[in-house]
N, C-alpha and C positions, 0 to 999 in steps of 0.2 A: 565390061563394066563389073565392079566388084559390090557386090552385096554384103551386107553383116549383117550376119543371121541372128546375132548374141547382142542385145544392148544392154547394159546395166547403167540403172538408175543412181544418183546420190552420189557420196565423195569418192573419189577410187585414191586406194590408197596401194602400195607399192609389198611386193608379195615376194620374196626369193626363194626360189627352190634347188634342189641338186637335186639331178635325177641322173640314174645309169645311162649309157650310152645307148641301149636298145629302147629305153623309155623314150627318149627324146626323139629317136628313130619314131617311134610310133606314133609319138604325140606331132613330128611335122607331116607325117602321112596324116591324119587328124585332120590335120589345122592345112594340109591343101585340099581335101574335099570338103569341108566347108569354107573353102576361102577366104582363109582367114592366116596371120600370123600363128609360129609357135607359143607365142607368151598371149597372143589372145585367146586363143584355146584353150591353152592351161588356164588362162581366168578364168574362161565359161565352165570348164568342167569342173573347179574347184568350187564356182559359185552354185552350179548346180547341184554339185552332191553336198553342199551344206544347205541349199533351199529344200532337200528330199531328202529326209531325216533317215527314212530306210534305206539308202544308199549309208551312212555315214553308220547306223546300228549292223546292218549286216558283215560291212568293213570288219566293225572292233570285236562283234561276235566272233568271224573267224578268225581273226589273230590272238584274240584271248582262248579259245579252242585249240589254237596252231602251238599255242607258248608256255602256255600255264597248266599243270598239271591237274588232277581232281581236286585233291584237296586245296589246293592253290584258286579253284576258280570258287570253290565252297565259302573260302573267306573273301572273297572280292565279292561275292554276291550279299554276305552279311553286313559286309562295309557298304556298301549301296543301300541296303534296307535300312539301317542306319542313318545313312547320313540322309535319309528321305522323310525322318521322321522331324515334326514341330519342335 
């Protein structure tokens, strides 16, 4: 008997992604211990890490670290201070 562990509420609306072949690997290992489809799982996890804001902040921190150089992250932090203001 199959269980769904993930329900989402409200309209569902249709989501595409590409993902590498080791991602998709991991994500249907994923999605057979919670018994679930691969594209359900990708839903749960994607709905998941935008209901948990610091999943989605930590994300962009380390790819802005990973990407952008010092003085590069110095103006994107001014642009944000910026664009925060009334």
């Amino acid at each position: 008997m199959s269980k769904q562990i993930f329900k989402t509420s409200g309209a569902k609306r249709r989501l595409n992604l590409r993902v590498s072949e080791s991602v998709y690997n991991s994500l249907k290992t994923f999605a057979h211990a919670v018994d679930s489809s691969a594209a359900g799982a990708a839903s749960s996890l994607v709905e998941t890490a935008f209901l948990n804001s610091n999943v989605i902040h930590r994300y962009i921190e380390t790819y802005v670290v990973a990407t952008l150089d010092p003085n590069r992250r110095m103006q994107l932090k001014e642009v944000l201070v910026y664009s925060k203001q009334p």
